[in-house]
LUMVEX-640202 format. One record per atom (N, C-alpha, C, CB): residue number from 1; chain; residue in one letter; x, y, z. Coordinates in steps of 0.001 Angstrom, whole numbers, plus 500000, padded with zeros to 6 digits. Glycine has a CB too. Layout:
<pts>
<i NUM&ch A&aa A&xx X&yy Y&zz Z> .
...
</pts>
This chain:
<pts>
<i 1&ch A&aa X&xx 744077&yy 230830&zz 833702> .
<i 1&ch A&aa X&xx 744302&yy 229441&zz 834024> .
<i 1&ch A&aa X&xx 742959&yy 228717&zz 833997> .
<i 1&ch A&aa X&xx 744998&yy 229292&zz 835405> .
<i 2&ch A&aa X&xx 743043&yy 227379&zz 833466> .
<i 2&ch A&aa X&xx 741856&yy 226541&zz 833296> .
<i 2&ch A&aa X&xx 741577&yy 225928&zz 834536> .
<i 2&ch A&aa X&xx 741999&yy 225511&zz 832241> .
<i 3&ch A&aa X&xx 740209&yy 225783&zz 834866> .
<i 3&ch A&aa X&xx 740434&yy 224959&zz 836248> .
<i 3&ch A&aa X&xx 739126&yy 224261&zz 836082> .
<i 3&ch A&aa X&xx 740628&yy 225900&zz 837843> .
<i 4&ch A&aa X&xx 739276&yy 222894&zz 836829> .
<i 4&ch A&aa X&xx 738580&yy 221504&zz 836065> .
<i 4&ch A&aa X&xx 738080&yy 221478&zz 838135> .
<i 4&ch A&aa X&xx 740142&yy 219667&zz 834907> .
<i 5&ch A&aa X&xx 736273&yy 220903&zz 837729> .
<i 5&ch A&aa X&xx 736175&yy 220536&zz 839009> .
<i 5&ch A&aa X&xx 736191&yy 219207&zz 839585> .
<i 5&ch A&aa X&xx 735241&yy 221002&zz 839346> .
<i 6&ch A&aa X&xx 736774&yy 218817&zz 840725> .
<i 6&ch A&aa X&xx 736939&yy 217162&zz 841169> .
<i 6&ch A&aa X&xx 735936&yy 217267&zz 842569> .
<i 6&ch A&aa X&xx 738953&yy 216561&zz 841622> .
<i 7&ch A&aa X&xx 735260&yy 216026&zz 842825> .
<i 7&ch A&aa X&xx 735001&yy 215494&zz 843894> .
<i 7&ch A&aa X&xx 735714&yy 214312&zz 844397> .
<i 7&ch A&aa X&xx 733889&yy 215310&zz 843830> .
<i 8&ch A&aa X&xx 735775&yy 214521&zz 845969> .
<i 8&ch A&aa X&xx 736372&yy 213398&zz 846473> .
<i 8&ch A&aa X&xx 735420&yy 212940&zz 847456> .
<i 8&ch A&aa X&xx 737735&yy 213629&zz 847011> .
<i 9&ch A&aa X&xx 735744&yy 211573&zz 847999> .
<i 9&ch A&aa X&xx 735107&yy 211112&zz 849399> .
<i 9&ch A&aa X&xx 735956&yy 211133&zz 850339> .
<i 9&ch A&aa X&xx 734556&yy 209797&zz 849467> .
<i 10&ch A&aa X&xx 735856&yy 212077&zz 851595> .
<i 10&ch A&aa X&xx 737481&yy 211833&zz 852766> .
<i 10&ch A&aa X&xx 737199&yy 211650&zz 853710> .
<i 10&ch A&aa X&xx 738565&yy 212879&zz 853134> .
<i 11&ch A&aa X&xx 737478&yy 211365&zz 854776> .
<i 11&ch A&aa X&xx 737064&yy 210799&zz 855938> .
<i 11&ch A&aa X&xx 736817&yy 212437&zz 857129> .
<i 11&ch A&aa X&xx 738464&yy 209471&zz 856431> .
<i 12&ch A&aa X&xx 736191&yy 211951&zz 858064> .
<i 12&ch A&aa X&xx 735764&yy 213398&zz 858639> .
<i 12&ch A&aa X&xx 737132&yy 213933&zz 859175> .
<i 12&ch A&aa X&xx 734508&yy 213339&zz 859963> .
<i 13&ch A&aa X&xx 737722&yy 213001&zz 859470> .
<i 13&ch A&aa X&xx 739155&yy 213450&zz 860474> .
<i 13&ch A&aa X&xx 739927&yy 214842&zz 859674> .
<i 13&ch A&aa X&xx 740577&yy 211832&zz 860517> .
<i 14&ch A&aa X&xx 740084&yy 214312&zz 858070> .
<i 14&ch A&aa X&xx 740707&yy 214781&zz 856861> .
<i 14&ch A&aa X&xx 740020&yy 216137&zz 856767> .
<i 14&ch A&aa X&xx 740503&yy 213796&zz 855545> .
<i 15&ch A&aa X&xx 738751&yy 216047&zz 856468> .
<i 15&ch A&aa X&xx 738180&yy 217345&zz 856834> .
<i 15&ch A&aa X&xx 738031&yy 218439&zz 857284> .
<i 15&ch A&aa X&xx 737828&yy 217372&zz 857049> .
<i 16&ch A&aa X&xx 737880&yy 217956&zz 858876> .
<i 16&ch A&aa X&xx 738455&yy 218768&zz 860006> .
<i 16&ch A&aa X&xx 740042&yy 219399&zz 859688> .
<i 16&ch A&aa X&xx 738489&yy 217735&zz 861359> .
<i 17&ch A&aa X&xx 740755&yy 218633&zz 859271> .
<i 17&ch A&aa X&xx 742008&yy 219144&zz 859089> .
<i 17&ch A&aa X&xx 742130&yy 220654&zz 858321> .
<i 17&ch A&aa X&xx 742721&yy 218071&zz 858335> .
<i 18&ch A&aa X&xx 741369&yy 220425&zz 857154> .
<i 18&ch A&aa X&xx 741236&yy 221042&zz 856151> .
<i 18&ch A&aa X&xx 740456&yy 222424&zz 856291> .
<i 18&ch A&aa X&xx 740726&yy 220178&zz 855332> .
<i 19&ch A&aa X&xx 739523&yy 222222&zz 857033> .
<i 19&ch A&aa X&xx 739025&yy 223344&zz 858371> .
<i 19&ch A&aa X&xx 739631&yy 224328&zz 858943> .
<i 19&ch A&aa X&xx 738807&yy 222810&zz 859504> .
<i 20&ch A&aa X&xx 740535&yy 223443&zz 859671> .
<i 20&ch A&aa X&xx 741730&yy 224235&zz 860382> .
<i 20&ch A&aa X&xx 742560&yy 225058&zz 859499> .
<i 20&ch A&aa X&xx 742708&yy 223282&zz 861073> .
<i 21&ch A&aa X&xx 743233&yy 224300&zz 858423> .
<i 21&ch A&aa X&xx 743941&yy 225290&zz 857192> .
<i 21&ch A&aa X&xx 742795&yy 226535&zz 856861> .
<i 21&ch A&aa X&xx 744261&yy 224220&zz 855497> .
<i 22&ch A&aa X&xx 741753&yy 226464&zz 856402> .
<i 22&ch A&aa X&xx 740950&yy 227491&zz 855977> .
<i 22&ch A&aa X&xx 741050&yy 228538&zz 857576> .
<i 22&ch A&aa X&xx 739225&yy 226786&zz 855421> .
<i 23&ch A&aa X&xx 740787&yy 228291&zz 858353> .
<i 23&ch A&aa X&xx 740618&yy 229442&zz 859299> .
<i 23&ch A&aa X&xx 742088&yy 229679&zz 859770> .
<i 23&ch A&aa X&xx 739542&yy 229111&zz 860591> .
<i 24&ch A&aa X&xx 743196&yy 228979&zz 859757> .
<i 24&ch A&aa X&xx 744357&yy 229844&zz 860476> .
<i 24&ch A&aa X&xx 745324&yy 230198&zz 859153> .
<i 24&ch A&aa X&xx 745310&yy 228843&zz 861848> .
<i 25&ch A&aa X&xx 744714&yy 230449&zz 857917> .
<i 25&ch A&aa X&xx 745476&yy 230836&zz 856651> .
<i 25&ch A&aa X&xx 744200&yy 231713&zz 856093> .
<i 25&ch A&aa X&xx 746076&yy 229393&zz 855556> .
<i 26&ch A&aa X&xx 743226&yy 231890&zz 857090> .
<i 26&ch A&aa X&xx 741940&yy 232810&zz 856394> .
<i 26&ch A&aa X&xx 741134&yy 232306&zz 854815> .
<i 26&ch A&aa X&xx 742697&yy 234461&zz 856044> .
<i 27&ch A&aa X&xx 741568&yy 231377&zz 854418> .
<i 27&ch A&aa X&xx 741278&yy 230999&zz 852962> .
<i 27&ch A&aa X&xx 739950&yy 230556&zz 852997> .
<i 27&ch A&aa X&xx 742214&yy 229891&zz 852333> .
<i 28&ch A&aa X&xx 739513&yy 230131&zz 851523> .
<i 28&ch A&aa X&xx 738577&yy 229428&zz 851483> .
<i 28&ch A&aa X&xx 738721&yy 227756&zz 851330> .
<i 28&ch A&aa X&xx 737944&yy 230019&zz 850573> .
<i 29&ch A&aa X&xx 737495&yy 226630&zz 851292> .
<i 29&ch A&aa X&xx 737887&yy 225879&zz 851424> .
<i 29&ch A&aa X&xx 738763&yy 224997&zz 849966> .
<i 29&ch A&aa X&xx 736931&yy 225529&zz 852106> .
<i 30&ch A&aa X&xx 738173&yy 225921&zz 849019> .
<i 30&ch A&aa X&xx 738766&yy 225733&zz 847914> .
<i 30&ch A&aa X&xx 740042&yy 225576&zz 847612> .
<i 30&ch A&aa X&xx 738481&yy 226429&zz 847365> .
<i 31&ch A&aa X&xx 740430&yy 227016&zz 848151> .
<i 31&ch A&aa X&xx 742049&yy 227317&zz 848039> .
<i 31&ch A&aa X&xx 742746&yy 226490&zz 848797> .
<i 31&ch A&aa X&xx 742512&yy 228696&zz 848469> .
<i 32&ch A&aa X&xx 742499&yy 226341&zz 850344> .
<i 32&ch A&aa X&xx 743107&yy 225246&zz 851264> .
<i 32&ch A&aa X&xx 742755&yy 223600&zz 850293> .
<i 32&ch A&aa X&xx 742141&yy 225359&zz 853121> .
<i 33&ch A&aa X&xx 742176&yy 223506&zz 849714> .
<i 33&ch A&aa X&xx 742553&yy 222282&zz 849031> .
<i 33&ch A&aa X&xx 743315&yy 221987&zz 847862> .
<i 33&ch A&aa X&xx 741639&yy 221792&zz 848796> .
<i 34&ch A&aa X&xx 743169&yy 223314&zz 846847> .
<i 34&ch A&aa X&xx 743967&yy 223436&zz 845964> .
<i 34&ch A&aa X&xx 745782&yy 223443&zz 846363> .
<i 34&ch A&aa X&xx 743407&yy 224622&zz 845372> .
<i 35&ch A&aa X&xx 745911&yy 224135&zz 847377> .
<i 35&ch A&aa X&xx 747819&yy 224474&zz 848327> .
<i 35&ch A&aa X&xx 747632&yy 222275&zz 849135> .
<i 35&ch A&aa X&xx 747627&yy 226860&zz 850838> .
<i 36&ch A&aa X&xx 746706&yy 222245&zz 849129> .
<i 36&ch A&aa X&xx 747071&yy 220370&zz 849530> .
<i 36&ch A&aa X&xx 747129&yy 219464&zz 848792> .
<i 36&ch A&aa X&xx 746229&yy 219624&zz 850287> .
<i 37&ch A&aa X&xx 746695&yy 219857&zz 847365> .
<i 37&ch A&aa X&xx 747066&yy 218817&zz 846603> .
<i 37&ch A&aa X&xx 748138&yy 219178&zz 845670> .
<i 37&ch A&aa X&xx 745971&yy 218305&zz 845945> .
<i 38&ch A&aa X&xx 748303&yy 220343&zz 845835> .
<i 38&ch A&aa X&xx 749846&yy 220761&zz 845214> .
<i 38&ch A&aa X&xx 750771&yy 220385&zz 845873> .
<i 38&ch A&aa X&xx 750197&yy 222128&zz 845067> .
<i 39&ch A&aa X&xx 750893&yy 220360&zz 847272> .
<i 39&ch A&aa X&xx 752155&yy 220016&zz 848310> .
<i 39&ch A&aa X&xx 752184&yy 218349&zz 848333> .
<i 39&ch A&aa X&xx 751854&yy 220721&zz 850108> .
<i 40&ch A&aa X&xx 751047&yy 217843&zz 847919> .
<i 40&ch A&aa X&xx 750846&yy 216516&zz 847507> .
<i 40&ch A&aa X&xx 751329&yy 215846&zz 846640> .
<i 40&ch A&aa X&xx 749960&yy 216342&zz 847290> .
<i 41&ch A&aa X&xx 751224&yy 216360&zz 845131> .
<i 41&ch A&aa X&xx 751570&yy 216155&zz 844285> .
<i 41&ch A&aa X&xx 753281&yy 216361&zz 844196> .
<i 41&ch A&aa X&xx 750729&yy 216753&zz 843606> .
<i 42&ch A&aa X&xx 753860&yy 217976&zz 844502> .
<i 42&ch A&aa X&xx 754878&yy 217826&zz 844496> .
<i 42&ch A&aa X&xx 756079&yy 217358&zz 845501> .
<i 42&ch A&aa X&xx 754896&yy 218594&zz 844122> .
<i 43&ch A&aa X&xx 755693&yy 216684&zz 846572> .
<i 43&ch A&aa X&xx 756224&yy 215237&zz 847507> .
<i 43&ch A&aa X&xx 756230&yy 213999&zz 846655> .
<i 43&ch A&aa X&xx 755129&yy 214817&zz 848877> .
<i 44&ch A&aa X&xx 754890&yy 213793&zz 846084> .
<i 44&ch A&aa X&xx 754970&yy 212919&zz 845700> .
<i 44&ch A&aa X&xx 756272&yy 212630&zz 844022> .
<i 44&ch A&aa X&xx 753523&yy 212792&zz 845740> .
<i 45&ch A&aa X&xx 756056&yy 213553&zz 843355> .
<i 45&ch A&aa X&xx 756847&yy 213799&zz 842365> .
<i 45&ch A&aa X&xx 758627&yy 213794&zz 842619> .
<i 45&ch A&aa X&xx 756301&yy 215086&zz 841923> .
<i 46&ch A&aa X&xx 758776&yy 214344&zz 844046> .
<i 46&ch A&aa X&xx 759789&yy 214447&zz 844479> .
<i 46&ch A&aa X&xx 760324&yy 213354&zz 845112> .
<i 46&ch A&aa X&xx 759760&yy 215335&zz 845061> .
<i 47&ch A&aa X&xx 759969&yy 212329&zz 845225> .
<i 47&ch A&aa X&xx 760016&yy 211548&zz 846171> .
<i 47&ch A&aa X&xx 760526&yy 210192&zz 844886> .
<i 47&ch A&aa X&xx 758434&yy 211520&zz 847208> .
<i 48&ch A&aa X&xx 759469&yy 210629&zz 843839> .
<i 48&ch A&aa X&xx 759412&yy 209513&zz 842439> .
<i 48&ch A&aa X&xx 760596&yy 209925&zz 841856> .
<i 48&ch A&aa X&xx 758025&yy 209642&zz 841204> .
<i 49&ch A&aa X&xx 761215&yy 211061&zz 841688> .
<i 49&ch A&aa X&xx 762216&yy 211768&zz 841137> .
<i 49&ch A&aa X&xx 763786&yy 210837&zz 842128> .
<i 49&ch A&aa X&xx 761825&yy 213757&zz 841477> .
<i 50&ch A&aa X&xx 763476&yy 211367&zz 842950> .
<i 50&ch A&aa X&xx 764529&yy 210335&zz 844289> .
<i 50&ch A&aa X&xx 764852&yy 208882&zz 843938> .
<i 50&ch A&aa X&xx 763607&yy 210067&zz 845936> .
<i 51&ch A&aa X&xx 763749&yy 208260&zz 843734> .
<i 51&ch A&aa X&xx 764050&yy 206744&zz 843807> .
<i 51&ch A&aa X&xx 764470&yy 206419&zz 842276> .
<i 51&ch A&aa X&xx 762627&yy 205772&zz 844364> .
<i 52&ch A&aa X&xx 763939&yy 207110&zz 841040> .
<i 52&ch A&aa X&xx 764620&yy 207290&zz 840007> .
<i 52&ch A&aa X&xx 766034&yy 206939&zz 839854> .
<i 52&ch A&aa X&xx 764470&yy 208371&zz 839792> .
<i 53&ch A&aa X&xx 766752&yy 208649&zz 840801> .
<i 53&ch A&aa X&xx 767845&yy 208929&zz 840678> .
<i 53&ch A&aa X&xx 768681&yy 207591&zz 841425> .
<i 53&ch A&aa X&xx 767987&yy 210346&zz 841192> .
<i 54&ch A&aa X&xx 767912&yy 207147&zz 842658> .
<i 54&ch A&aa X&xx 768665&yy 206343&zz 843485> .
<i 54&ch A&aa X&xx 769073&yy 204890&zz 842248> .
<i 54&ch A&aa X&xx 767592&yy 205932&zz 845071> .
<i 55&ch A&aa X&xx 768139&yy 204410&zz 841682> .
<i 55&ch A&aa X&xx 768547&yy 203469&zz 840643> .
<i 55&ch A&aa X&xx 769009&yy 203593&zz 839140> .
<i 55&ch A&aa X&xx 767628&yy 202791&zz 840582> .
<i 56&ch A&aa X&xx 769074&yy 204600&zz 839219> .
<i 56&ch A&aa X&xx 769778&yy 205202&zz 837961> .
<i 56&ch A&aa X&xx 768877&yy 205270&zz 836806> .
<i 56&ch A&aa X&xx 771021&yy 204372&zz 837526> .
<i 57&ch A&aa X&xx 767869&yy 205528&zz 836722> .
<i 57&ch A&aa X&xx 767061&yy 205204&zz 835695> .
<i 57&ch A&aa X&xx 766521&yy 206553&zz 835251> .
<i 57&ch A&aa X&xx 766001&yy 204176&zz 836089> .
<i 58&ch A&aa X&xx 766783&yy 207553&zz 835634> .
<i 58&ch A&aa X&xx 767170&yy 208854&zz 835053> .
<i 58&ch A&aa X&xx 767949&yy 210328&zz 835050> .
<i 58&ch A&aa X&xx 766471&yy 209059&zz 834985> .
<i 59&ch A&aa X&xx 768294&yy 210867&zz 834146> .
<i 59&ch A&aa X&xx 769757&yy 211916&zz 834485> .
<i 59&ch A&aa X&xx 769294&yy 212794&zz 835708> .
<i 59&ch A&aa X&xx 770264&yy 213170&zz 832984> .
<i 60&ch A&aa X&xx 770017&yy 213582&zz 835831> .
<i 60&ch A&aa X&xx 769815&yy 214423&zz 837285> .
<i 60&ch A&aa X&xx 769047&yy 215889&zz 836484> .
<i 60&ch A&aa X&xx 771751&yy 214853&zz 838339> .
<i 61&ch A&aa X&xx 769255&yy 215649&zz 835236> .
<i 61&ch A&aa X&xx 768893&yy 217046&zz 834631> .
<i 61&ch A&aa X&xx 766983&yy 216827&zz 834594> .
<i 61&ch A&aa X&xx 769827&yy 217292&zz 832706> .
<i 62&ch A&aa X&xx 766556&yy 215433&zz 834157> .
<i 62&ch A&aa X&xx 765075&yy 215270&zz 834304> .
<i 62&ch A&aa X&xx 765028&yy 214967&zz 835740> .
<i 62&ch A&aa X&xx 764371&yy 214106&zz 833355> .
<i 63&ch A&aa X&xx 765559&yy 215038&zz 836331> .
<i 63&ch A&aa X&xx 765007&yy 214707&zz 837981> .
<i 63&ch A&aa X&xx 764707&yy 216163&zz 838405> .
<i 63&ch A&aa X&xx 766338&yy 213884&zz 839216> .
<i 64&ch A&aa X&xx 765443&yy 217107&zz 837811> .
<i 64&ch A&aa X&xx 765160&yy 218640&zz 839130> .
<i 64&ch A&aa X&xx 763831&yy 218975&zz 838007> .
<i 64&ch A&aa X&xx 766979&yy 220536&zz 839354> .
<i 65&ch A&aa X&xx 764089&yy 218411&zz 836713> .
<i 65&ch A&aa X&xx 762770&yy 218642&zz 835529> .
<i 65&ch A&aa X&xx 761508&yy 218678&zz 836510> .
<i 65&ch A&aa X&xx 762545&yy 217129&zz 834184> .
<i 66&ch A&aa X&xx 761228&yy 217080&zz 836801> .
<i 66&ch A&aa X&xx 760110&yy 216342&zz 837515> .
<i 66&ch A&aa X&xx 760437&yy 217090&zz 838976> .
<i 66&ch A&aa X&xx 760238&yy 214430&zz 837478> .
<i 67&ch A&aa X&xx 761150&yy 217651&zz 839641> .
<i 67&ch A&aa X&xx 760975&yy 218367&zz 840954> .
<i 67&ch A&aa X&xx 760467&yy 219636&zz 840585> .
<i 67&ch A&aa X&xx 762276&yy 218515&zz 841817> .
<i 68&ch A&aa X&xx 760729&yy 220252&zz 839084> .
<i 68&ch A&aa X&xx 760660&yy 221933&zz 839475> .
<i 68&ch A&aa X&xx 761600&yy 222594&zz 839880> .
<i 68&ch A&aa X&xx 759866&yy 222299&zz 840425> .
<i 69&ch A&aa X&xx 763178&yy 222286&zz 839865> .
<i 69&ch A&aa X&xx 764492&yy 222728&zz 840585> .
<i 69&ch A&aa X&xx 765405&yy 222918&zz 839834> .
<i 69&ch A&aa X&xx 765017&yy 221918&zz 841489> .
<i 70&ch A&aa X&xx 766488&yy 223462&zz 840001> .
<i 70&ch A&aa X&xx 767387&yy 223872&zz 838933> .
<i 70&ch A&aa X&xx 768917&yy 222743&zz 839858> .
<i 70&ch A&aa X&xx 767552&yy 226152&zz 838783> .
<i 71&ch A&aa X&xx 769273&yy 222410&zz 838742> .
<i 71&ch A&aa X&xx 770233&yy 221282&zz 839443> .
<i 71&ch A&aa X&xx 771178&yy 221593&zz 840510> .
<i 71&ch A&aa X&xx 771098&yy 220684&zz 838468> .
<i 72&ch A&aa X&xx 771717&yy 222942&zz 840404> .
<i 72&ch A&aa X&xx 771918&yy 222994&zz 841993> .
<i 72&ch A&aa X&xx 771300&yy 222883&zz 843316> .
<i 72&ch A&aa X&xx 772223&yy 223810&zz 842175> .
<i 73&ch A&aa X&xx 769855&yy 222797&zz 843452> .
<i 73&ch A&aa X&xx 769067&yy 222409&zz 844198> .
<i 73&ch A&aa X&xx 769069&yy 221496&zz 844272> .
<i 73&ch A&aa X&xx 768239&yy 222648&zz 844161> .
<i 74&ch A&aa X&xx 768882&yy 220441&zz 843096> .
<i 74&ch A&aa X&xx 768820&yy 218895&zz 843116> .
<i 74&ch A&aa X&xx 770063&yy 218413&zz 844019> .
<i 74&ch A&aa X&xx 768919&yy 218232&zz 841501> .
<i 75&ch A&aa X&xx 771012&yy 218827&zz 843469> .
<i 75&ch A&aa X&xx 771796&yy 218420&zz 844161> .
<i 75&ch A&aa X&xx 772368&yy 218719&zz 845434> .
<i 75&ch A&aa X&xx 772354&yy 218377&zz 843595> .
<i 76&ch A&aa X&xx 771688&yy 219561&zz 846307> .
<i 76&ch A&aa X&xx 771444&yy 219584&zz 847567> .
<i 76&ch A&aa X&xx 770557&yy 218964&zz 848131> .
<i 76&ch A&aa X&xx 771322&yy 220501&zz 847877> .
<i 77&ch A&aa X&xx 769218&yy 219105&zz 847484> .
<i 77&ch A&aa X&xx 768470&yy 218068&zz 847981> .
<i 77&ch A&aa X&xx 768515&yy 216583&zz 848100> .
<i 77&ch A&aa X&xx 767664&yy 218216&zz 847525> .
<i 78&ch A&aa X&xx 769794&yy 216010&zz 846956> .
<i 78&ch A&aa X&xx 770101&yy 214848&zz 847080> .
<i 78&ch A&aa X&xx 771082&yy 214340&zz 847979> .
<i 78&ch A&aa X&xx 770316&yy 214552&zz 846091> .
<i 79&ch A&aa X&xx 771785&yy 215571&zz 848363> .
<i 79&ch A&aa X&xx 772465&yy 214885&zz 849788> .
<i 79&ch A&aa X&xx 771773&yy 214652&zz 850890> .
<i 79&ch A&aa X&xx 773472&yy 215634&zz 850371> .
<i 80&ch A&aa X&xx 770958&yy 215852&zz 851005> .
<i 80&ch A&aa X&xx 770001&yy 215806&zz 852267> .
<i 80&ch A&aa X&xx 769514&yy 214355&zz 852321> .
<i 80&ch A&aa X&xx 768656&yy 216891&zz 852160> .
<i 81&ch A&aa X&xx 769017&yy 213733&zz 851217> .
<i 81&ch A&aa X&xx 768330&yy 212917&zz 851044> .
<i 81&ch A&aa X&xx 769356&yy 211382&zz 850916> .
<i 81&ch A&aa X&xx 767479&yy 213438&zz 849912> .
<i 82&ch A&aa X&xx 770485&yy 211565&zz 850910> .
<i 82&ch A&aa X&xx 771451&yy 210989&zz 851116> .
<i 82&ch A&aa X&xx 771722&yy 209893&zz 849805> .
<i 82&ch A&aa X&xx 771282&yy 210484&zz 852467> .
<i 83&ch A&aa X&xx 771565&yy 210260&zz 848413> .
<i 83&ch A&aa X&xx 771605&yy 210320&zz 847315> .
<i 83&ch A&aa X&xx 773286&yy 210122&zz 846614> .
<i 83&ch A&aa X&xx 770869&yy 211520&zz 847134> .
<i 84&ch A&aa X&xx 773787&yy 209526&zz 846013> .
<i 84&ch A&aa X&xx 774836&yy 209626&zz 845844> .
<i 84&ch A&aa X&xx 775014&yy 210199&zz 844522> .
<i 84&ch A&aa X&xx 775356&yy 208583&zz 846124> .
<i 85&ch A&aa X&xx 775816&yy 211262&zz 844562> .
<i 85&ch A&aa X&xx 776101&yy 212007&zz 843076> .
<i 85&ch A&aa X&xx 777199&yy 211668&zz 842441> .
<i 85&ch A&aa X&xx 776240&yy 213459&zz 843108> .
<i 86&ch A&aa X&xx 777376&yy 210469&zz 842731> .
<i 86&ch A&aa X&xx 778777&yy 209777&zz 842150> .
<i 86&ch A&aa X&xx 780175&yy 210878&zz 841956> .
<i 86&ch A&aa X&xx 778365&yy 209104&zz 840461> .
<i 87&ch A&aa X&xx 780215&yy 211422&zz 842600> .
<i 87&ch A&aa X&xx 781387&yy 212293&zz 842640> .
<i 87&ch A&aa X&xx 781409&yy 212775&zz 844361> .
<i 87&ch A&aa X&xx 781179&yy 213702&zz 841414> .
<i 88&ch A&aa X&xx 782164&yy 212210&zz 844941> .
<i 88&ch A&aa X&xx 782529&yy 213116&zz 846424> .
<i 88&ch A&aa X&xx 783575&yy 214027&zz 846477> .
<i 88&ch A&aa X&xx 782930&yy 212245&zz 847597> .
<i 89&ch A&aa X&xx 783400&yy 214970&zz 847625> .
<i 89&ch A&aa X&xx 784799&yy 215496&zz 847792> .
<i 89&ch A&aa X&xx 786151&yy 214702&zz 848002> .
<i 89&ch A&aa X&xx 784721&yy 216264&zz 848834> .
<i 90&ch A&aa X&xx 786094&yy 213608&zz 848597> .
<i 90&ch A&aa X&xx 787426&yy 212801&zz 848795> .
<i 90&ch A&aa X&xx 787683&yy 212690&zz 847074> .
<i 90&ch A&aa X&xx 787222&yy 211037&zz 849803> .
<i 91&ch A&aa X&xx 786750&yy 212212&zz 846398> .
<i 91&ch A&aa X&xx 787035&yy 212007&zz 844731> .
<i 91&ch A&aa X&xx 787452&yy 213331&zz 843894> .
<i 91&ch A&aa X&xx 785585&yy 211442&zz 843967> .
<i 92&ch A&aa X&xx 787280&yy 214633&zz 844507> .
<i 92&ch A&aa X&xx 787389&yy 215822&zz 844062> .
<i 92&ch A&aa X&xx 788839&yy 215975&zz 844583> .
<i 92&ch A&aa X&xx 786265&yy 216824&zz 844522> .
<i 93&ch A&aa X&xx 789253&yy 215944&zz 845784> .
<i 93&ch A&aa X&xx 790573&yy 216330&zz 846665> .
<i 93&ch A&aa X&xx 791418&yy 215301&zz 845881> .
<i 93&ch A&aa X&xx 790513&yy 216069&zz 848571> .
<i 94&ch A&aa X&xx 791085&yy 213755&zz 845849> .
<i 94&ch A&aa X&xx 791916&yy 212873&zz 845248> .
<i 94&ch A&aa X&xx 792711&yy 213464&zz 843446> .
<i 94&ch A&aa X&xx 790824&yy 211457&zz 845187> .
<i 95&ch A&aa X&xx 791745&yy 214360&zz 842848> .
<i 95&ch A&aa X&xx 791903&yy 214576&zz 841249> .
<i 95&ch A&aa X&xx 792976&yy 215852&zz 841262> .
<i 95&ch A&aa X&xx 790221&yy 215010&zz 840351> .
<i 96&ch A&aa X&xx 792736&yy 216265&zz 842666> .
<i 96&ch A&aa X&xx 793559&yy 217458&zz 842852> .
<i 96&ch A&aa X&xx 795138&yy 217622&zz 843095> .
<i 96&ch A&aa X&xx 793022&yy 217991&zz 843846> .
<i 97&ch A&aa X&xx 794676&yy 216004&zz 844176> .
<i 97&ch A&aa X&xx 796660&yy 216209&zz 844155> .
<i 97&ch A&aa X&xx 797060&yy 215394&zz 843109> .
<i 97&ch A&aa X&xx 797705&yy 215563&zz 845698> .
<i 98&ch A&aa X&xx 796176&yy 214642&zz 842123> .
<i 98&ch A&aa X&xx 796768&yy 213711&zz 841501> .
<i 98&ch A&aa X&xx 797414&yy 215045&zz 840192> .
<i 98&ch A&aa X&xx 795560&yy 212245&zz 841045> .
<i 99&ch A&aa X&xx 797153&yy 215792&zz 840247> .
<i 99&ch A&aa X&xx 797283&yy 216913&zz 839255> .
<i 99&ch A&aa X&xx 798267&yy 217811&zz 839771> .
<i 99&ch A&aa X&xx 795969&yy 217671&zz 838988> .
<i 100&ch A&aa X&xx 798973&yy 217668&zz 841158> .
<i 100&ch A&aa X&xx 799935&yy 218720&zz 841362> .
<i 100&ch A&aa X&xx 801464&yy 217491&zz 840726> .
<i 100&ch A&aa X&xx 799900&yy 219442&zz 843447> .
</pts>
């Protein structure tokens, strides 16, 4: 794996935080930053993926894409998230008796 180096400027508070991850996960400070901007990134991705789905502006199949999830996940996570999958169970039960 390629790995590119970044500097940032963060405030001391942020720091300290970052401190704490390195000594109660034993890591270095490297790694504790590398696992924070991944959990960063993929909130944030997840979150962009959400409001997507909420306005319809893309399928559910590129949304678990942009999460990393396989659409049965998505679509748990979109209830949690209170997401509408345009199909409910009342709409499922309704197709059912309409078919007996």
């Amino acid at each position: 794996m390629n790995m590119r180096v970044i500097t940032a400027r963060i405030p001391d508070e942020m720091f300290e935080k970052i401190k704490e991850i390195e000594e109660s996960e034993r890591i270095d400070r490297a790694e504790a930053t590398r696992k924070l901007l991944f959990i960063g990134i993929t909130e944030k991705r997840r979150g962009k993926a959400i409001e997507l789905l909420r306005k319809h502006k893309i399928t559910y199949r590129k949304a678990a894409e942009m999460m990393g999830v396989t659409i049965y996940e998505l679509l748990d996570i979109m209830e949690k998230e209170g997401v509408s999958v345009g199909y409910s169970l009342r709409d499922l039960e309704k197709d059912i008796e309409e078919m007996k």
